[in-house]
C-alpha positions as CSV (number, residue, x, y, z in Angstrom):
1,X,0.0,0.0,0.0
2,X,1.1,3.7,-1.0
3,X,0.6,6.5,1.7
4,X,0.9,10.1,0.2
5,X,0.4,13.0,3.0
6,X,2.3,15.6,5.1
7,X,5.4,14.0,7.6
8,X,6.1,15.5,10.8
9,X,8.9,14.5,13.3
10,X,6.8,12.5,15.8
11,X,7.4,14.8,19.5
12,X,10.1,14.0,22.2
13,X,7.5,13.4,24.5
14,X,5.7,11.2,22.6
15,X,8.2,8.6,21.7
16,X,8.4,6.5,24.4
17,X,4.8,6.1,23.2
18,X,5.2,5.4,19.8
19,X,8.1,2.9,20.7
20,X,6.0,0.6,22.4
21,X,3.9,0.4,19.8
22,X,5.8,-2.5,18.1
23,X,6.6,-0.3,15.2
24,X,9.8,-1.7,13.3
25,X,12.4,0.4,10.9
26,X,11.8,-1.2,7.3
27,X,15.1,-0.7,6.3
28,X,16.5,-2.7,9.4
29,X,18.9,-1.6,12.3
30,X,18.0,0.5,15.1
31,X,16.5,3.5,14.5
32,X,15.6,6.6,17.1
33,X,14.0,8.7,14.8
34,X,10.3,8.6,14.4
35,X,7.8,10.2,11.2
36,X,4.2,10.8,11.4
37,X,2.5,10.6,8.2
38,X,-0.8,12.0,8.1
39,X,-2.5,10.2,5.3
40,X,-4.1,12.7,2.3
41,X,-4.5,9.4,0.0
42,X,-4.0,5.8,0.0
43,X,-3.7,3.7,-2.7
44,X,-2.8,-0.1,-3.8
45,X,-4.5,-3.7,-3.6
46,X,-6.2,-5.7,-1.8
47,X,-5.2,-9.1,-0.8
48,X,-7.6,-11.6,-0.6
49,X,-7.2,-14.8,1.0
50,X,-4.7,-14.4,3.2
């Protein structure tokens, strides 16, 4: 799926939120920096059947 929409840095004291959260880098390693995207449009397919 394709997200288009504004990114923001997500707050200091919000990360220890977001971290818990279970979210993963996709490009691997450890990361410390978090993005907010707030989605304008969303588009790709559906997978049926799994």
């Amino acid at each position: 799926m394709l997200v288009q929409g504004a990114a923001h840095h997500v707050p200091e004291d919000e990360v220890a939120k977001v971290s818990e959260a279970g979210v993963t880098p996709w490009a691997g390693c450890e990361r410390h920096l978090y993005i907010r995207i707030v989605p304008q449009q969303m588009t790709g397919r559906r997978i049926h059947g799994l």
